[in-house]
N, CA, C and O of each residue as an XYZ file, in Angstrom:
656
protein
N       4.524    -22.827    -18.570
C       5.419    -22.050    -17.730
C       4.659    -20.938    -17.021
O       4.494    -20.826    -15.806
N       4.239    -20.162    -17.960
C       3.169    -18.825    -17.059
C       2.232    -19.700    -16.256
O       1.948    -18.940    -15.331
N       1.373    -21.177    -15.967
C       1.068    -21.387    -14.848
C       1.321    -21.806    -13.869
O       0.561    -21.955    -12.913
N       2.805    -22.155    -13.970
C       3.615    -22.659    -13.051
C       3.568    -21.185    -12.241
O       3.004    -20.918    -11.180
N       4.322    -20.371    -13.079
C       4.756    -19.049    -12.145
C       3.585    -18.252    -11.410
O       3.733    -17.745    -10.298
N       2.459    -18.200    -12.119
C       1.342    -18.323    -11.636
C       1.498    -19.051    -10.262
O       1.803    -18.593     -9.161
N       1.227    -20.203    -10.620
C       0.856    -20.660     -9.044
C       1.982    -20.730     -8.315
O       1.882    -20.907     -7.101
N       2.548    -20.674     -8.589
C       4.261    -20.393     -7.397
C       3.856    -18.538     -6.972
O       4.199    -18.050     -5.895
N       3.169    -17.818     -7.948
C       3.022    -16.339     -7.232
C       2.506    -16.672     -6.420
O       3.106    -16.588     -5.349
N       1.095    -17.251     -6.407
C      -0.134    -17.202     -5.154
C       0.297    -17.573     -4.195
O       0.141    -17.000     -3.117
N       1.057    -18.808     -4.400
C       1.593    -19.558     -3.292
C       2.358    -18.658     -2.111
O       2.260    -18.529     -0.891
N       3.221    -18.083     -3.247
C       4.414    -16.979     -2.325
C       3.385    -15.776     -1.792
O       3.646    -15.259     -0.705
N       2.338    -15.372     -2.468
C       1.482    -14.394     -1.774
C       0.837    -14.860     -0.777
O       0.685    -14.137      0.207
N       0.266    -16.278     -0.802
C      -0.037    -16.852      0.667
C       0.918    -16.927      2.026
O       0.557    -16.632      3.166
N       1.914    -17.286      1.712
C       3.089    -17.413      2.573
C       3.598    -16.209      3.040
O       3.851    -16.208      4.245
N       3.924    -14.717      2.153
C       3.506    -13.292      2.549
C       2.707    -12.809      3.504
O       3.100    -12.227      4.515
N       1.071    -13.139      3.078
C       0.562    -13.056      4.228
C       0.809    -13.732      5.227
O       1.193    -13.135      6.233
N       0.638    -15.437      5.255
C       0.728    -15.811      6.824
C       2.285    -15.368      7.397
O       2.528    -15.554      8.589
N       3.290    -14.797      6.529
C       3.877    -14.350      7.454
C       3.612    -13.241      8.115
O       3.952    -13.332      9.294
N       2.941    -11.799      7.704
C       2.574    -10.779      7.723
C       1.677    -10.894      9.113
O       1.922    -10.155     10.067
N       0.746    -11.764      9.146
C      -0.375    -12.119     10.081
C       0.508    -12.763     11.298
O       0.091    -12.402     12.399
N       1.605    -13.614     11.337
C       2.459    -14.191     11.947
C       3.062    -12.542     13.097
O       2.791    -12.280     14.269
N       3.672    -11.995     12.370
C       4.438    -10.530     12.525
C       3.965     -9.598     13.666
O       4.461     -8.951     14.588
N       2.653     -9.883     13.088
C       1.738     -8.577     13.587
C       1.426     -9.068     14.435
O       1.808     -8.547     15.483
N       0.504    -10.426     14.568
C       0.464    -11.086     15.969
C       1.712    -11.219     16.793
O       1.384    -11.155     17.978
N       2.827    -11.356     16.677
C       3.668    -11.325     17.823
C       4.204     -9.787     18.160
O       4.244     -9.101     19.181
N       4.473     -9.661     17.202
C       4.511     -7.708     17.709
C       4.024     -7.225     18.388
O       4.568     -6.406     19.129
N       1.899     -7.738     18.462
C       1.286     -7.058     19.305
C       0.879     -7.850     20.720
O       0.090     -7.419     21.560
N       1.689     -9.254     20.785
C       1.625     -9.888     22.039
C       2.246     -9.178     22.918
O       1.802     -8.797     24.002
N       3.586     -8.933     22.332
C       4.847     -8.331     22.699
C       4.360     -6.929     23.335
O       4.257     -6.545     24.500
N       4.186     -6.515     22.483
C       3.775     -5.066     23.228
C       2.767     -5.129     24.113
O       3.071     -4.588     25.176
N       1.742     -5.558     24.086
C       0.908     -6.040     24.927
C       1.492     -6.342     26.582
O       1.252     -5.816     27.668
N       2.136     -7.168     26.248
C       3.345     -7.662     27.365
C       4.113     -6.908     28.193
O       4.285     -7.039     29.405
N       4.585     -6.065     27.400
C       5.814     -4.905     27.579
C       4.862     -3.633     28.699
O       5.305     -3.140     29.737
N       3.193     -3.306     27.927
C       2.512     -2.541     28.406
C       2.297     -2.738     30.011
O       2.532     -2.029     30.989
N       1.670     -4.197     29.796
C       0.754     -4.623     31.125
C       1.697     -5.549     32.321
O       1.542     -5.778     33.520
N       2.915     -5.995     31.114
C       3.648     -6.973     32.803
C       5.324     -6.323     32.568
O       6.290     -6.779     33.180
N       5.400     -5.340     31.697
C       7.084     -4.868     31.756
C       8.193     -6.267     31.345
O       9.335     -6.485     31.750
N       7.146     -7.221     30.191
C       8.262     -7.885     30.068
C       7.928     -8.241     28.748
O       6.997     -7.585     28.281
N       8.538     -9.288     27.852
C       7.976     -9.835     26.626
C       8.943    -11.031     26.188
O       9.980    -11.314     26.787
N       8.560    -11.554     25.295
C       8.830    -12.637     24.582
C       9.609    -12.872     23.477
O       9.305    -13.259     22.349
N      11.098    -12.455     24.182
C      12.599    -12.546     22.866
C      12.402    -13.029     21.794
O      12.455    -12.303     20.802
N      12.017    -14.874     21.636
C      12.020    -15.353     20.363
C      10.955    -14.849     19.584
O      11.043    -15.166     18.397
N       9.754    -14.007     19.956
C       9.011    -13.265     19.144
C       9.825    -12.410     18.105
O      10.068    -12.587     16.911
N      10.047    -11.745     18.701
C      11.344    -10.389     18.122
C      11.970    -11.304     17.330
O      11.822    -11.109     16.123
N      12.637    -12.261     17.659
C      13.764    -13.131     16.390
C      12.957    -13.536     14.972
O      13.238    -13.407     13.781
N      11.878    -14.057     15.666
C      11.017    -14.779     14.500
C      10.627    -13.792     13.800
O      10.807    -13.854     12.584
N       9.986    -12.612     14.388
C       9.222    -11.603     13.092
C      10.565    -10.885     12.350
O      10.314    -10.397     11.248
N      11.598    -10.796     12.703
C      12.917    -10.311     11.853
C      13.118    -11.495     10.951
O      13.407    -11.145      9.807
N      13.026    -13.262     11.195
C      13.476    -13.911      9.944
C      11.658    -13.934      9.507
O      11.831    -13.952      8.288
N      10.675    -13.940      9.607
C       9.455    -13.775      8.559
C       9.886    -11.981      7.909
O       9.984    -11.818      6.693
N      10.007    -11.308      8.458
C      10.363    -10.020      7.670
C      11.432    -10.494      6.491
O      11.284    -10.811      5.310
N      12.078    -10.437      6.986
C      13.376    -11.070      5.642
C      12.497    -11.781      4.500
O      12.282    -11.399      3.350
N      12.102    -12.813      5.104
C      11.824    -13.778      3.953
C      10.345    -13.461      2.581
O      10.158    -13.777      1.406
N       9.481    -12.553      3.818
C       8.840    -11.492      3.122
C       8.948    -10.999      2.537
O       8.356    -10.946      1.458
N      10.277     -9.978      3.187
C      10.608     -9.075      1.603
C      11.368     -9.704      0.163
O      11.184     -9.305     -0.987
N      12.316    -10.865      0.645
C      12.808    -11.359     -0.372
C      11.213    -12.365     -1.541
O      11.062    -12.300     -2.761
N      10.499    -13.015     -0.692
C       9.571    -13.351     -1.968
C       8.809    -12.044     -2.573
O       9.018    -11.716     -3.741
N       7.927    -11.316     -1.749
C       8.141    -10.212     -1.966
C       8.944     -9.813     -3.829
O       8.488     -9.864     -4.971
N       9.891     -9.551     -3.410
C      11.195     -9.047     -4.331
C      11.054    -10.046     -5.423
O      10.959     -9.565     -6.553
N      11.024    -11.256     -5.321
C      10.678    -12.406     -6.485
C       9.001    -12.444     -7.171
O       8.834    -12.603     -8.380
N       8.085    -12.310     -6.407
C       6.599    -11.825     -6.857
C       6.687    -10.809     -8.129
O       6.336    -10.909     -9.305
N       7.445     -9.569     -7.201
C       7.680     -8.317     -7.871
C       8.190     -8.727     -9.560
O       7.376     -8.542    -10.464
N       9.140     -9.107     -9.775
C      10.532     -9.106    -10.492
C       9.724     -9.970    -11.352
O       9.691     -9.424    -12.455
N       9.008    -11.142    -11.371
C       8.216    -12.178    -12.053
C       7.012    -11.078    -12.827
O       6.963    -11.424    -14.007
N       6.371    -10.297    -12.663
C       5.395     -9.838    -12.973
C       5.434     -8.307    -13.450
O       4.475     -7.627    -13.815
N       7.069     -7.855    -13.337
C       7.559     -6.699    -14.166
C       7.069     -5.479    -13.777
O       6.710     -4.534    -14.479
N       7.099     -5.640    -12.161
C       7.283     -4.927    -11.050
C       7.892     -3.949    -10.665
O       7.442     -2.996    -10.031
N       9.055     -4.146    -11.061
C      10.623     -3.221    -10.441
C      10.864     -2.297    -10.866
O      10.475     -2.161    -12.026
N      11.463     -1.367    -10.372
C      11.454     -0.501    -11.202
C      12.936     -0.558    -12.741
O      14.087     -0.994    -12.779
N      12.072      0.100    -13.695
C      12.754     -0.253    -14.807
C      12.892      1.126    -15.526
O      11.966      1.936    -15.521
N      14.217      1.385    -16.211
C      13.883      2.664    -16.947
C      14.479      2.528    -18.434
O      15.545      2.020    -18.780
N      13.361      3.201    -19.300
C      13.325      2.384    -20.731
C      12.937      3.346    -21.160
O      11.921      3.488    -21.841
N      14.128      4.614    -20.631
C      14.487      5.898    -21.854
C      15.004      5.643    -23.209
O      14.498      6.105    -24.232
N      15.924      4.965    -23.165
C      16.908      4.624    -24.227
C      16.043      3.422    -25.156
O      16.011      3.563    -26.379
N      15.625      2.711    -24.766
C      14.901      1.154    -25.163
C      13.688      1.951    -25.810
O      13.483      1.625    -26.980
N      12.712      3.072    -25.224
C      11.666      3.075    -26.077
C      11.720      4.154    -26.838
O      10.796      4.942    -27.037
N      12.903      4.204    -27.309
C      13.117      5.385    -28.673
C      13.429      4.694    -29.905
O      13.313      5.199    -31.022
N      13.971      3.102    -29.577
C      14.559      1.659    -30.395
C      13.354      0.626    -30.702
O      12.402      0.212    -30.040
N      13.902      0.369    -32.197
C      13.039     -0.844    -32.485
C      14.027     -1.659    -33.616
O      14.846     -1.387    -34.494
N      13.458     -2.708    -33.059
C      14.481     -3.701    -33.717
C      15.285     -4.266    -33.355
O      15.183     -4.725    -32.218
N      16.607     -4.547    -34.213
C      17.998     -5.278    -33.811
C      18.751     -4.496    -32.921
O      19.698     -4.935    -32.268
N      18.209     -2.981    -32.880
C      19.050     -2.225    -32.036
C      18.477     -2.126    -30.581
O      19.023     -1.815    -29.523
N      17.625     -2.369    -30.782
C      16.818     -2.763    -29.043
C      16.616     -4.147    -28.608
O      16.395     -4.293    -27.406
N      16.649     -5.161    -29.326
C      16.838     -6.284    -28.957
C      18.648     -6.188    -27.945
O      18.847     -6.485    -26.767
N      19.620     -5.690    -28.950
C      21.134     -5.737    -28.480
C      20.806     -4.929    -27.187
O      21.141     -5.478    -26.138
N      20.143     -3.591    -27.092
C      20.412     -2.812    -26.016
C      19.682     -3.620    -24.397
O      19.847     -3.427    -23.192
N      18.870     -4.537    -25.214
C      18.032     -4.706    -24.039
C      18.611     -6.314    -23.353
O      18.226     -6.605    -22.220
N      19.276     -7.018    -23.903
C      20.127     -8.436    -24.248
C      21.307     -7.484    -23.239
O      21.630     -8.053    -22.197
N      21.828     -6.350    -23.450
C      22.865     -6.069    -22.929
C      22.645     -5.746    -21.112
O      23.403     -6.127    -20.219
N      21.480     -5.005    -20.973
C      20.844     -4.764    -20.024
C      20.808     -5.975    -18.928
O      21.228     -5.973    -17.770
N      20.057     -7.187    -19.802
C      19.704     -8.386    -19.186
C      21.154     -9.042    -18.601
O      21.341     -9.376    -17.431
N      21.828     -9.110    -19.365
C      23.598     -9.493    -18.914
C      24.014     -9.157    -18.094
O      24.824     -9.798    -17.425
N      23.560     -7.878    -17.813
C      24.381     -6.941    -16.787
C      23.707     -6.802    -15.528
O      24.106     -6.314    -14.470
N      22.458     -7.396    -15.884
C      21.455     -7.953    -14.421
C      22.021     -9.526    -14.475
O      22.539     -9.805    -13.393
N      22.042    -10.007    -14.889
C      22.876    -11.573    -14.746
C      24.092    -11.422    -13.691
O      24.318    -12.077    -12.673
N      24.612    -10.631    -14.114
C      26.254    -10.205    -13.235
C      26.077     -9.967    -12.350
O      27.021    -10.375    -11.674
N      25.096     -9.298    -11.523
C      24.687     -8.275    -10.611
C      24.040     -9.717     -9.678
O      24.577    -10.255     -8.710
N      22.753    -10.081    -10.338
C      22.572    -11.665     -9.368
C      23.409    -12.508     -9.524
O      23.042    -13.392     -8.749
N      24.897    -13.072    -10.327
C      25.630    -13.855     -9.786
C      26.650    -13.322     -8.884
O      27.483    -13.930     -8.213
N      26.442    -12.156     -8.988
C      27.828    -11.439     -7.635
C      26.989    -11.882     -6.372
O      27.444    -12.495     -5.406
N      25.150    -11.294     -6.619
C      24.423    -11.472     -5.152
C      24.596    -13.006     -4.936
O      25.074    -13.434     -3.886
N      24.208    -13.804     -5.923
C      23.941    -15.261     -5.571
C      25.612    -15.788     -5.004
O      25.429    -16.698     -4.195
N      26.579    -15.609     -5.111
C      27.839    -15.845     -5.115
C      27.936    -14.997     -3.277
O      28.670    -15.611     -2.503
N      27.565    -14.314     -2.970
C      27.790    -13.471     -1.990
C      26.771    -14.106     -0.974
O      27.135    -14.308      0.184
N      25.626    -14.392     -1.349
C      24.670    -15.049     -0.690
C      24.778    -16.624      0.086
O      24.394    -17.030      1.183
N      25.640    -17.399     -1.295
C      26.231    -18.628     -0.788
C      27.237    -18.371      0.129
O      27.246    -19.090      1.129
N      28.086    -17.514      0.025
C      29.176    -17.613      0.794
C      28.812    -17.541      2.202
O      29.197    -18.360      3.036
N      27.903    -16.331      2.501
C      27.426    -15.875      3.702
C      26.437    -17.349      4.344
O      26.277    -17.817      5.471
N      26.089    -17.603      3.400
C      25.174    -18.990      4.325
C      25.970    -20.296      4.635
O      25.623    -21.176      5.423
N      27.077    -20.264      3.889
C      28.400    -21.627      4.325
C      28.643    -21.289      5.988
O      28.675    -21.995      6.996
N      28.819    -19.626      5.688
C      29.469    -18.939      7.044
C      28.670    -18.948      8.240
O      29.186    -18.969      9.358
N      27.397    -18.933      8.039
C      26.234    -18.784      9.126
C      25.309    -19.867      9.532
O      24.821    -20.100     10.637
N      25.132    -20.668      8.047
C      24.211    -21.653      8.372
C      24.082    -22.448      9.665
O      22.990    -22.690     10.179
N      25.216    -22.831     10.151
C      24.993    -23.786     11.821
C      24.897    -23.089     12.667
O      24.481    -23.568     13.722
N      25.325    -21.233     12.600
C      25.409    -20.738     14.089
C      23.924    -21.099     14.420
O      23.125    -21.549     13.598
N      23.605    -20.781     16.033
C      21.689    -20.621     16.365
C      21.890    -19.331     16.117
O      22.941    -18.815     15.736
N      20.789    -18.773     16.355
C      20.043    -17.300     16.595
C      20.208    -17.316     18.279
O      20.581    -18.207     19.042
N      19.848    -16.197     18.466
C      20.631    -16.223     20.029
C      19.139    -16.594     20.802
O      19.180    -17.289     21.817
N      18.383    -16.311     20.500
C      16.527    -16.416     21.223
C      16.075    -18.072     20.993
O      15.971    -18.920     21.879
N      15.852    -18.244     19.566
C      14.814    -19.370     19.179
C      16.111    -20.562     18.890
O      15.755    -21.733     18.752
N      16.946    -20.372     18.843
C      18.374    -21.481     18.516
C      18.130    -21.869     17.175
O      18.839    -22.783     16.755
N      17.075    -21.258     16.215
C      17.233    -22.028     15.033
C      18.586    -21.390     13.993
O      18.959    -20.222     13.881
N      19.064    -22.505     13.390
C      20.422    -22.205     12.774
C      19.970    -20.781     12.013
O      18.775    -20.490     11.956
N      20.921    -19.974     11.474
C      20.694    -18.895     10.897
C      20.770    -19.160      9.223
O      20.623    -18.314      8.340
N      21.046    -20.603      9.074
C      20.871    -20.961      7.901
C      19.171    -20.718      7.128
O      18.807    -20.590      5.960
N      18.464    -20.740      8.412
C      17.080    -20.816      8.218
C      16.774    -18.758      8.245
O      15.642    -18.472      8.635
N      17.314    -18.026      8.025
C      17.570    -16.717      8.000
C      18.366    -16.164      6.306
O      17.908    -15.552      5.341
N      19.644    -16.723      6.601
C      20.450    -16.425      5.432
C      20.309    -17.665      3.975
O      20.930    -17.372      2.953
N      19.780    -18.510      3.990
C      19.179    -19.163      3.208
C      18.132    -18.255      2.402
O      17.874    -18.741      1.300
N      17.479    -17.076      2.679
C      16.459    -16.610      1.510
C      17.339    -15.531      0.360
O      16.651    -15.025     -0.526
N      18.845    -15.202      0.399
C      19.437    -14.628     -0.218
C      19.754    -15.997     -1.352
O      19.699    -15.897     -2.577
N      20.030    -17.036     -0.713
C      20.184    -17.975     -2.321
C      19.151    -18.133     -2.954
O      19.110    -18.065     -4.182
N      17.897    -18.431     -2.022
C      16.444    -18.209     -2.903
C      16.078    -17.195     -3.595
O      15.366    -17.339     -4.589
N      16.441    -16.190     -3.242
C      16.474    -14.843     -3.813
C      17.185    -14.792     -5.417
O      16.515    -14.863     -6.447
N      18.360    -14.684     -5.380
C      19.321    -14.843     -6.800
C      19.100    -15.576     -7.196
O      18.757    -15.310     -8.348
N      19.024    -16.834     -6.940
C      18.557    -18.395     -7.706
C      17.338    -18.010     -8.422
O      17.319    -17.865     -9.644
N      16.548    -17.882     -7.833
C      15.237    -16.874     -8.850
C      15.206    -16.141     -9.554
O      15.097    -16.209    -10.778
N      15.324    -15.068     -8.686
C      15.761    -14.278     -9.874
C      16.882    -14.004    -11.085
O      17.216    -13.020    -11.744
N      17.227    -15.216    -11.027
C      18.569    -15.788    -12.498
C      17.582    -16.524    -13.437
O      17.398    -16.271    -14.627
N      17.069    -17.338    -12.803
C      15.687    -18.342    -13.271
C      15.087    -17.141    -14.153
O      15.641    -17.031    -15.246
N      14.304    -16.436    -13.950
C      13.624    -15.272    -14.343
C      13.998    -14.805    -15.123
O      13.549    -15.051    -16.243
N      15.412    -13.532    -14.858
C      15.823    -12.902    -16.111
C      16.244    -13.830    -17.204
O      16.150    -13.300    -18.311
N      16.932    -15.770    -17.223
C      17.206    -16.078    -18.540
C      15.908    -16.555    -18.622
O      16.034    -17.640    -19.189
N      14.633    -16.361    -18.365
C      13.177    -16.507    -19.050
C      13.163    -15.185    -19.374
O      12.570    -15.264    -20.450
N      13.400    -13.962    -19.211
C      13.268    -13.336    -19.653
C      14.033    -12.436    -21.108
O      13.806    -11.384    -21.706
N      15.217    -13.777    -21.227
C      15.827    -13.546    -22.120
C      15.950    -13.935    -23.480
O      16.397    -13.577    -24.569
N      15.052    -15.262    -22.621
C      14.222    -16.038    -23.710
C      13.368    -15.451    -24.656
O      13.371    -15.688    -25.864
N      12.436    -14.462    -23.886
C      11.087    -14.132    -24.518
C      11.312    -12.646    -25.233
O      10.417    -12.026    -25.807
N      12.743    -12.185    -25.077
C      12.841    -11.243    -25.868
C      13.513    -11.546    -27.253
O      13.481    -11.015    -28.363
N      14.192    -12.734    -26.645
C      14.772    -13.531    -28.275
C      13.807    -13.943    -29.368
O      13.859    -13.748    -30.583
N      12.773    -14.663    -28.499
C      11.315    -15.283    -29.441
C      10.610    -14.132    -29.804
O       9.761    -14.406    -30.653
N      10.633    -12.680    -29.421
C       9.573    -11.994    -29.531
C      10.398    -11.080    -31.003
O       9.653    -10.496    -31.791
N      11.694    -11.058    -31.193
C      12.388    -10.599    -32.078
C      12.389    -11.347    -32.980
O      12.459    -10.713    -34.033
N      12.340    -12.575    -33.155
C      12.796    -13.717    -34.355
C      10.951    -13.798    -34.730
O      10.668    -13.864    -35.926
N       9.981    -13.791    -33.881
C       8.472    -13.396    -34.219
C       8.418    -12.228    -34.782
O       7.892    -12.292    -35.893
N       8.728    -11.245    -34.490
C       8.689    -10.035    -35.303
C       9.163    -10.127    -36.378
O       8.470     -9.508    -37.186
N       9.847    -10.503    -36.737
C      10.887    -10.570    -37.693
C      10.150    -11.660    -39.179
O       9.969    -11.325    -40.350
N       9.913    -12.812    -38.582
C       8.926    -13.542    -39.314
C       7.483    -12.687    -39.943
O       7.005    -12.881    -41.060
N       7.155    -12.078    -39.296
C       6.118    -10.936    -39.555
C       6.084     -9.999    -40.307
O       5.087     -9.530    -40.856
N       7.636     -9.509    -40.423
C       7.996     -8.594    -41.529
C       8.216     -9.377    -42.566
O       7.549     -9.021    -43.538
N       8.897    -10.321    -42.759
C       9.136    -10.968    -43.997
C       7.509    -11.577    -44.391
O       7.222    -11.437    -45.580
N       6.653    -12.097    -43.691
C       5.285    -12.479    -44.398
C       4.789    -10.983    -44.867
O       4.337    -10.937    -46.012
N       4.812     -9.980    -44.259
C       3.928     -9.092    -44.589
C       4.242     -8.552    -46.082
O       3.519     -7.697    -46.594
């Protein structure tokens, strides 16, 4: 599993950049354009807004995979044990809720949008609002791996006390 996610990071960090490199090159055609002939190139502008999006959302999944985000573990690192396993199990739940409201909100919005075009490049906006299901879908993937490894890391501990 860690080399799967592994190579699904790099991957998404490759795709980061060439979007990043994508961005910047049309940004600076554009302006370029704007400088020297007073005009520029609409579907530029469309495209670097859906590579921005999709950026920040892998981005946001890179992050979240590698324990990134910000996290605050006032309460959690004063606990050990059954009482921080529950506090932190409770935590994880309540990030579950939070990405099935997004993932639930995300589908809806892409039923609603997917066929319109974009007004520049005509590509459906499905190809836009499609990275919010990639988004929650992942990161659901994630936190119940991550719910996993706090279960195994408690029932390991635990085995540890009873050998010792």
């Amino acid at each position: 599993m860690k080399k799967t996610l592994d190579l699904l990071g790099k991957i998404g960090k490759w795709l980061i950049a060439a979007a990043l490199a994508a961005m910047v090159f049309m940004t600076f055609v554009n302006a370029a354009l704007r400088y020297t002939f007073h005009t520029n190139i609409p579907v530029f502008e469309e495209l670097a807004r859906f590579l921005f999006v999709w950026s920040a959302f892998l981005g946001a999944i890179i992050a979240y995979v590698q324990g990134k985000h910000v996290g605050v573990d006032l309460v959690t690192s004063k606990l050990s044990g059954l009482p921080k396993l529950i506090v932190n199990l409770i935590a994880e739940a309540l990030i579950m809720v939070a990405i099935a409201c997004m993932f639930k909100g995300a589908v809806q919005y892409y039923l609603v949008t997917y066929i319109n075009p974009a007004p520049c490049s005509n590509l459906p906006y499905g190809v836009l609002t499609s990275s919010g299901v990639v988004l929650s879908f992942a990161l659901g993937v994630i936190t119940i791996r991550d719910i996993i490894i706090l279960i195994k890391n408690y029932v390991k501990s635990k085995k540890q006390e009873v050998e010792a």
